[in-house]
C-alpha positions as a printed NumPy array, in Angstrom:
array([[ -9.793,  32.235,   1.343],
       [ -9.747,  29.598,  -1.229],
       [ -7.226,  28.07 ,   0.528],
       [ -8.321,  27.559,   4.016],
       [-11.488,  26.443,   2.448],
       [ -9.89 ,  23.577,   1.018],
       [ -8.19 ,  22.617,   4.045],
       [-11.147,  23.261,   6.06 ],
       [-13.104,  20.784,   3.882],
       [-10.46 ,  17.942,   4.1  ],
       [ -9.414,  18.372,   8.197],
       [-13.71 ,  18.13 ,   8.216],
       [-13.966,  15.457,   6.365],
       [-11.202,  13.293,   8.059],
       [-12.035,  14.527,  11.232],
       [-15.749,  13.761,  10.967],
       [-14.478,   9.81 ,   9.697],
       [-12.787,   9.227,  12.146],
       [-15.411,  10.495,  15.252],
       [-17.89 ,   8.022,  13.628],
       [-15.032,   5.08 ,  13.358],
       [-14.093,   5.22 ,  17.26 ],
       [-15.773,   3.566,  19.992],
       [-17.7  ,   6.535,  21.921],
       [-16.89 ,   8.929,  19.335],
       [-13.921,   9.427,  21.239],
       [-10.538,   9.125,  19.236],
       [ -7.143,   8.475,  21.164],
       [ -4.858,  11.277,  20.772],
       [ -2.761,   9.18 ,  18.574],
       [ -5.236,   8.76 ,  16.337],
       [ -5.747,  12.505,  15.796],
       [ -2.515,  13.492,  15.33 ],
       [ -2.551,  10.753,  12.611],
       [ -5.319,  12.015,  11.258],
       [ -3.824,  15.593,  11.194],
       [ -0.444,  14.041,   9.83 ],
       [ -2.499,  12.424,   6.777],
       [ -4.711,  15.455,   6.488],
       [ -1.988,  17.696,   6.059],
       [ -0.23 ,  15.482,   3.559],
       [ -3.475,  15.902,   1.253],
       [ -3.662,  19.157,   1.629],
       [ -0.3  ,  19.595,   0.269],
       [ -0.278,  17.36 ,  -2.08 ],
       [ -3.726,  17.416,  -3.53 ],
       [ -3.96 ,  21.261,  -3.798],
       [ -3.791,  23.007,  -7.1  ],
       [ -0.684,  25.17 ,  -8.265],
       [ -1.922,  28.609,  -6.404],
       [ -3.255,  27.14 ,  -3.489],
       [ -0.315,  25.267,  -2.684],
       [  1.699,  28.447,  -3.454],
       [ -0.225,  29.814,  -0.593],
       [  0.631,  27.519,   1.852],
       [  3.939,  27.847,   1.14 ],
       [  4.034,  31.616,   1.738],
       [  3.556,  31.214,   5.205],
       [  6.965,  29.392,   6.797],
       [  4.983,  29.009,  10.244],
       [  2.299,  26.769,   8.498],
       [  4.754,  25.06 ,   7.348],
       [  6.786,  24.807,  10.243],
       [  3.83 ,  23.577,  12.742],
       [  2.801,  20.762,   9.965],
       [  6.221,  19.774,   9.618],
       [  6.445,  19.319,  13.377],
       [  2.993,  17.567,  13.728],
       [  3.738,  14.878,  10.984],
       [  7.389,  14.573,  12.315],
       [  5.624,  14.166,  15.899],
       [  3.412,  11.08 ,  14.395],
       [  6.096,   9.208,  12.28 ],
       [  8.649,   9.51 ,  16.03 ],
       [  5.896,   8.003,  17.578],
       [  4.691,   5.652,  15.016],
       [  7.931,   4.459,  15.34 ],
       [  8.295,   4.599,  19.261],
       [  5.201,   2.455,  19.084],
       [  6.44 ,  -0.543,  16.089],
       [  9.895,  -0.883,  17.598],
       [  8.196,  -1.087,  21.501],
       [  5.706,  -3.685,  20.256],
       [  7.91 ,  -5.441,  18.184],
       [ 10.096,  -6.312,  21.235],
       [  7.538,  -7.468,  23.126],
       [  5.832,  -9.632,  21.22 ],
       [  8.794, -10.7  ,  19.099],
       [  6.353, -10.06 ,  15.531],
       [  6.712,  -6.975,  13.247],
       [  3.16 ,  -7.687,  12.029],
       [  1.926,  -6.775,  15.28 ],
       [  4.034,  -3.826,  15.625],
       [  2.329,  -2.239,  12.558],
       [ -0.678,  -3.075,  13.818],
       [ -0.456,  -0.954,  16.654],
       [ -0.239,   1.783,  14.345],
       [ -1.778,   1.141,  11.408],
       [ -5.119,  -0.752,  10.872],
       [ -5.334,  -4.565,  10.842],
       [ -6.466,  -4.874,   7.373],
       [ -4.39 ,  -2.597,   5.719],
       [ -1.259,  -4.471,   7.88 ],
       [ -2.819,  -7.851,   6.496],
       [ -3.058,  -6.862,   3.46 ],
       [  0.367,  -5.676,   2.494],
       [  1.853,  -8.363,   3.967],
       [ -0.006, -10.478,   1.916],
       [  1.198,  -8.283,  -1.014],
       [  5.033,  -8.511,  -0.117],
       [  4.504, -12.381,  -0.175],
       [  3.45 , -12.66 ,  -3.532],
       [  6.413,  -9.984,  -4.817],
       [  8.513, -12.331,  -2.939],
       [  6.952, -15.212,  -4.632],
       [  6.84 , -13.783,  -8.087],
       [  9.725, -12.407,  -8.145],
       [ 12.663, -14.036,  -6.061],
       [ 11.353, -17.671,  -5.448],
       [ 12.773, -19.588,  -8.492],
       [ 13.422, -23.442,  -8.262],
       [ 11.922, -23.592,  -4.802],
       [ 11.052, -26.824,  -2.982],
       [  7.414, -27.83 ,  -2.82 ],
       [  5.523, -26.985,   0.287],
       [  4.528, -30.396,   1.907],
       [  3.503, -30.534,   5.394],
       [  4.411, -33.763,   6.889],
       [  2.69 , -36.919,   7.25 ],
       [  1.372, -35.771,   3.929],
       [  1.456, -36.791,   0.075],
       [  2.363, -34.315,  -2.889],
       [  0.458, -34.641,  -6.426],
       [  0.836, -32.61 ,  -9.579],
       [ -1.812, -30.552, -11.254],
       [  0.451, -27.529, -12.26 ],
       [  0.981, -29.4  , -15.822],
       [ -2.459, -28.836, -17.091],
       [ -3.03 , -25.043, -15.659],
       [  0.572, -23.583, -16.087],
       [  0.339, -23.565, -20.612],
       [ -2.695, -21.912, -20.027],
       [ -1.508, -19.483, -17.554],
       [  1.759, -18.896, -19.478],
       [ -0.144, -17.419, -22.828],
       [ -2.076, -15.129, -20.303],
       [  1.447, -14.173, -18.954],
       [  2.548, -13.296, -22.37 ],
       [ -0.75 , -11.623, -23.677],
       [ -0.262,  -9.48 , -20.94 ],
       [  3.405,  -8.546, -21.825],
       [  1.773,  -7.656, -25.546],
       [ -1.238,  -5.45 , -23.273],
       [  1.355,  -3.958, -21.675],
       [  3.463,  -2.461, -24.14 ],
       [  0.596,  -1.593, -26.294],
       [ -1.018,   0.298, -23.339],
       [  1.952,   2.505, -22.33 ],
       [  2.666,   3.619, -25.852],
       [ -0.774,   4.286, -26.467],
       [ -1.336,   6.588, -23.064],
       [  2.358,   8.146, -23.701],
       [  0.999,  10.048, -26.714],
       [ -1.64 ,  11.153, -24.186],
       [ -0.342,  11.947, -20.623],
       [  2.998,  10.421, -19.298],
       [  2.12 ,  10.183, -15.816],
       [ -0.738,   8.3  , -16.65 ],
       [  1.155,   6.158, -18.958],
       [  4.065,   5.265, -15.988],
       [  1.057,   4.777, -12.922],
       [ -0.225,   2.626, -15.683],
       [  2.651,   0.592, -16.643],
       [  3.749,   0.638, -12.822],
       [  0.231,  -1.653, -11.948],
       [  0.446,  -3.404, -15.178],
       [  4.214,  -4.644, -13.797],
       [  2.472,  -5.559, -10.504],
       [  0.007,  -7.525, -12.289],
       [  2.623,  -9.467, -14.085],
       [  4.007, -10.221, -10.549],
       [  0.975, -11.395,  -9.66 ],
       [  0.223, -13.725, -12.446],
       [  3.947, -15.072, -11.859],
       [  3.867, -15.718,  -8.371],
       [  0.096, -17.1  ,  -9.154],
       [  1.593, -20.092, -11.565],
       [  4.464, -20.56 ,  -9.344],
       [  2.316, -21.325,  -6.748],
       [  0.814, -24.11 ,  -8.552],
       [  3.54 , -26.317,  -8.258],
       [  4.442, -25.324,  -4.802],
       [  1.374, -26.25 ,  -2.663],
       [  0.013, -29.317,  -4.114],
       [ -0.337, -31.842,  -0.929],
       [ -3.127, -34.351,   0.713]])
């Protein structure tokens, strides 16, 4: 009982989210069996030890959620690849699946990674018919002891939550890394856009 509650409660909730998101409180049929693809992946993995014991003790459960989130990710796919070809942009092959902002935004994340963490000794970006100046002298000493008091936060941190949970300690050290990133690709940047 317990455990049809719980995924009564979540399918509701989704559900309910995503009637009052669409236009005409009419979702596509793609965007349900999204919807049911994500739902059941909470379910799963949100539920508690004995609940999720009961879902596995019944293989056709299983089976059908299997086949509804393997039905989504084909299509998902059908959908990127299709789009993709047309237009010629990967960008706008996600975003026929997945929301606009969530597209923008990790595309905007994998820049900075690729910023931070692969563009060394790169040229600075000057448009043309335009002058370059330097201001990355005063900021980057500044942005450098951040860089390394953050190194110091960051070991202290994990060996502090390690004596307390592990998991937390490793989600922990896992966005203090990205935050290093970050600050990297932030005072590489400096010297890499500077024109007028």
């Amino acid at each position: 009982m317990a455990a049809a509650i719980y995924a009564w409660i979540v399918a509701d909730a989704l559900v309910l989210g995503l009637l009052a998101r669409s236009p005409g409180h009419k979702p596509t049929f793609f965007q349900v069996v999204g919807l049911v693809s994500f739902a059941i992946a909470i379910i799963l993995l949100g539920a508690s030890g004995p609940l999720r014991a009961v879902y596995f003790s019944f293989p056709p459960l299983l089976i059908a959620g299997a086949g509804t989130v393997f039905l989504f990710v084909t299509w998902s796919a059908y959908r990127i690849v299709s789009q993709w070809r047309k237009t010629g942009s990967f960008a706008s092959g996600l975003e026929s699946v997945l929301p606009k902002q969530l597209v923008k935004a990790v595309i905007s994340e994998c820049q900075v990674f690729w910023l931070g963490v692969f563009r060394w000794g790169a040229p600075v970006d000057v448009y043309a018919g335009q002058r370059a100046f330097s201001y990355h002298t005063f900021l980057t000493p500044m942005i450098a002891t951040f860089l390394a008091l953050q190194v110091i936060e960051l070991s202290v941190v994990h060996l502090l939550l390690m004596f307390w949970n592990p998991l937390v300690a490793w989600v922990f050290f896992g966005l203090s890394v990205w935050g290093l990133i970050w600050t990297t690709a932030l005072l590489k940047s400096f010297r890499m856009v500077l024109s007028v």
